[in-house]
N, C-alpha and C positions, 0 to 999 in steps of 0.2 A: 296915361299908360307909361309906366317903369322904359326906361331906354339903358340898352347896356352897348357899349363896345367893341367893332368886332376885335380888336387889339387886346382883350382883355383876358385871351388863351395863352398869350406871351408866358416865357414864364420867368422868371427873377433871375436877375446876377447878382449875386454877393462876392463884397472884398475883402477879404480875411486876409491878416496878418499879423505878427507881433506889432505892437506899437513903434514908432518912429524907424517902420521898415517901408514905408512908399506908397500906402496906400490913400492917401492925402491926393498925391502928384499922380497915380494911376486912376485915381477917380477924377485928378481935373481936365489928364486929357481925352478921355472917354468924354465926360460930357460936354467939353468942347467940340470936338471930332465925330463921335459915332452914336448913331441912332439910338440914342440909351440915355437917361435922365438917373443917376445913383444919388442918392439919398442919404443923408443920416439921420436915421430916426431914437437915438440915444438909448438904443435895446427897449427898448418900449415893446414893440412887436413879439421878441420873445417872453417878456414877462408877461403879460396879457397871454401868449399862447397857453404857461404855464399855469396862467387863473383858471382856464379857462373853464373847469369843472362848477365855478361861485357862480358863473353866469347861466347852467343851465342850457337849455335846449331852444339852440338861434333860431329854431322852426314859427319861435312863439316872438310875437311882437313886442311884447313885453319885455322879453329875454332881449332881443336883439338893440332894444333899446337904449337897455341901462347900460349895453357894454359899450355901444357908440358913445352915450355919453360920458361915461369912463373914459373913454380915446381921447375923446376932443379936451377933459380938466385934466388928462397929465399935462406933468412939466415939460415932460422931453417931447411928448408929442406937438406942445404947444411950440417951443422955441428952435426944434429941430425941420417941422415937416408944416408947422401953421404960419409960422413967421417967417420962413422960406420958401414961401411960393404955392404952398397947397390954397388955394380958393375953393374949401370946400364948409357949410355950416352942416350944423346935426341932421336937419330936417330935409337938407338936399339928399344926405347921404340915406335917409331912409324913406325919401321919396324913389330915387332912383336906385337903390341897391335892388337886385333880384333874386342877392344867394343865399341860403341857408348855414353857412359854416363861415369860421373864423378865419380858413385858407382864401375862401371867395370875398371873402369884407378886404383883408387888406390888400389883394393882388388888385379889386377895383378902386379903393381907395388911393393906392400907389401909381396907379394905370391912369386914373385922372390926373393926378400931379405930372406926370411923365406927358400925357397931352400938353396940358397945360404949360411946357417946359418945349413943347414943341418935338417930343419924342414919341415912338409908339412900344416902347421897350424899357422897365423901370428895374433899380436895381437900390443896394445898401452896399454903404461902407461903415463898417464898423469891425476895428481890429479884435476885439475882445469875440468877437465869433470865432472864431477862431477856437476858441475852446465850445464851442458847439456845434460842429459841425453835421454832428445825428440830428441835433433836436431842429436845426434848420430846413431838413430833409425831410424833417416828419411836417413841417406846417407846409412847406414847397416841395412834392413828391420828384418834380421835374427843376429845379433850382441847378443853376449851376453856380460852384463853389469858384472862386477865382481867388487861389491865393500865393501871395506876393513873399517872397524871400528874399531879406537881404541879411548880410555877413553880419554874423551875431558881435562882432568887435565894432561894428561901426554903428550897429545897433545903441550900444553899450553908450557910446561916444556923443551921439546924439541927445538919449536920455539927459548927460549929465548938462551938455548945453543946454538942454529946454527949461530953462528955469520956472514956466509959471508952468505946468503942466505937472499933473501929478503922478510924473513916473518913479524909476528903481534908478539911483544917483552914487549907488554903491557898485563897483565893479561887480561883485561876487553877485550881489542879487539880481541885477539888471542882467548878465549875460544868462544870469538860470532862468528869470522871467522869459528872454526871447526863447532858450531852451524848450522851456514849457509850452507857449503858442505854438512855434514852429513844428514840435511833436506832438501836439494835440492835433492839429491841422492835418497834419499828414496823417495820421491812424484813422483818424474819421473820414479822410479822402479814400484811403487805400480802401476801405469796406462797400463805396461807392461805386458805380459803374464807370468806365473810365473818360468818357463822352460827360460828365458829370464833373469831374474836382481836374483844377491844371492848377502846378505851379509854374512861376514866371518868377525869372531872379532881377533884383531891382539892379542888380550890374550889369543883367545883358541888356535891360531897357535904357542904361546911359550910354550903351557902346553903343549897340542898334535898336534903335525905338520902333522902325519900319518893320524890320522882319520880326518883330516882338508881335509889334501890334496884330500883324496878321495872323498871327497864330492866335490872338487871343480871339478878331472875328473867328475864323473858323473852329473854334471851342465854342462859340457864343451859337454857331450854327445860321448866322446872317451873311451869309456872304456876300452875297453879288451889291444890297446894299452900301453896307460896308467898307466893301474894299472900294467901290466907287469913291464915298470919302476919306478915305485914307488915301488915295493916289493925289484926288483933290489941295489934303491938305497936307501934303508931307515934308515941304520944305516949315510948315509955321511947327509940324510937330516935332522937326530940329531944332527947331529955334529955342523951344520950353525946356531943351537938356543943358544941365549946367554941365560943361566939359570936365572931367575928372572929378566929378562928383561921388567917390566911391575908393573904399581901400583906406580912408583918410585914417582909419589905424594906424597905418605902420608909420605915419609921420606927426600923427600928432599923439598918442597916446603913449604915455610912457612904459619902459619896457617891463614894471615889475605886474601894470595892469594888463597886459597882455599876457603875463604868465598866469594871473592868476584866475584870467577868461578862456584860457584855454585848458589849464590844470579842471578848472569847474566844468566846462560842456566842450573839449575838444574831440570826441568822438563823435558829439552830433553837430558839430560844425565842419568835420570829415563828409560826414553822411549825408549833408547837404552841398557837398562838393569845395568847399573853403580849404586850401593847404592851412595849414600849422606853423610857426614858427619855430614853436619849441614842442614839437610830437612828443618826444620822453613823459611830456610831461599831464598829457594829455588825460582827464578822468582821472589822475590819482588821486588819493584819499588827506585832507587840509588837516593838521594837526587838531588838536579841541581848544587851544590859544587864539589862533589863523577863525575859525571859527565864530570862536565869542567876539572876536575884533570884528569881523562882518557885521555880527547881529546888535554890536552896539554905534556902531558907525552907521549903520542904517538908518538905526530906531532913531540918532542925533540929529540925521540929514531930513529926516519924516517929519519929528519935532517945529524944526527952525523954517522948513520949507514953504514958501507962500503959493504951497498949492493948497495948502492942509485945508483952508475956505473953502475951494474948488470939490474937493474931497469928502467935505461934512455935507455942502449943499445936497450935494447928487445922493448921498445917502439918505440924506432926510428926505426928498423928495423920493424916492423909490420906496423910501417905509410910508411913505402919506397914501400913496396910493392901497397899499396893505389896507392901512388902516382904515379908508371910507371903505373899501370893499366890505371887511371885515364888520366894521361899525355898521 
């Protein structure tokens, strides 16, 4: 007899943000601290949502089959959710799976891992959601959105220190990349119900991480749990904030890059609450020279970058997947 979970009505957290805005550090003290196991499953989940018309009708064992087995040969599912901590084989999964749809495969799939983690509540971080924030809503009708905001200059600044990681290293594109997250995030929140999408700014979590926190239980809707650990652990959840970890704009970034991140997105770094340094100069329009100097300083830093590996792999494995499907 098939066995399910009563924990398995839970319904998902997701961490959305721009890239190297906090959600690394919001995901590690969540599942240190609170009743919650987040995940990265390397968008595996939503690709597979968007197959999901190749695989036919999960009613049929056949159907349900090929798509678990698909799950289990990606890449990302392997090295993101098999090789950290999911104990689970094909044949478990479709002895004990009960549901018919792709929302109920991975919410028990994710709900075991999160067992297994010693949690009864599972979630995902992944910043690139962030631009998906409908299509997440449509596979988790009850999903809550949790997305993290930090100052698009220091955003910026980060990028360019990350050296093996394949972000935007160029002022101009790096503050329009966080640009672009930050406002995808927020128009796909706002169309949500409001109990549904919170933003949290990664400066108010380095000032006060306590009263942060509790705002974020009580979005998550677990309270009394919850807060019990968080009273628990709130002197070790000071201890993980690095003091004055935030602003490092205005001291380390020189001043013609801050003109030219705020000349690029200073109205929506107004609009997410950031002062300006240089307002005047905010959204104005870059010459066609200012321009072509971006898009070939970019394309140089893209070139030489030893992420460019990092970059071809992920691609080629997200086309392999296409391609058995297809094949």
């Amino acid at each position: 007899m098939k066995a399910t979970s009563n924990n398995h009505h839970k319904t998902p957290v997701f961490i959305i943000g721009a890239p190297r805005s906090g959600t690394t550090f919001l995901t590690r003290v969540m599942n240190t601290f609170l009743d919650v196991h987040i995940a990265r499953d390397g968008g595996t989940f939503l690709r597979f949502f968007k197959m999901l018309p190749e695989f036919g009708d999960l009613s049929r064992e056949e159907n349900l089959r090929q798509l678990v087995e698909s799950l289990f040969q990606d890449h990302f599912f392997n090295i993101r959710l098999l090789e950290r901590g999911l104990s689970l084989t094909i044949e478990a999964v479709l002895e004990r799976f009960t549901g018919t749809t792709y929302t109920e495969l991975v919410n028990w799939i994710m709900t075991e891992m999160a067992h297994q983690q010693g949690k009864s509540r599972w979630g995902i971080k992944r910043p690139s959601y962030a631009l998906y924030v409908e299509d997440l809503v449509d596979m988790f009708p009850g999903a809550k959105i949790l997305h993290i905001v930090r100052d698009g200059r220091d955003v910026a600044f980060s990028m360019r220190q990350a050296r093996q990681s394949s972000f935007e290293r160029n002022w101009y594109y790096a503050i329009k990349d966080w640009e672009y997250h930050v406002c995808e995030a927020r128009e796909g929140g706002n169309r949500l119900p409001e109990n549904q999408y919170m933003e949290v700014r990664y400066e108010d979590l380095m000032k006060a991480p306590v009263a942060e926190f509790e705002k974020i239980i009580h979005f998550m809707g677990e309270t009394e749990e919850n807060t019990k650990r968080l009273k628990q652990f709130t002197s070790k959840i000071q201890q993980m904030i690095k003091p004055g970890n935030y602003e490092k704009w205005r001291h380390q970034v020189p001043e013609y890059a801050v003109k030219i991140m705020e000349q690029a997105a200073g109205n929506t770094l107004e609009a997410f609450g950031y002062s300006l340094m240089f307002p005047h100069l905010a959204n104005q329009p870059f010459n066609p020279v200012q321009k072509v100097w971006f898009f070939l300083d970019n394309i140089q830093g893209k070139i030489w970058s030893s992420s460019v590996k990092k970059s071809v792999v992920y691609r080629y494995h997200w086309l392999r997947t296409r391609w058995k499907l297809s094949g």
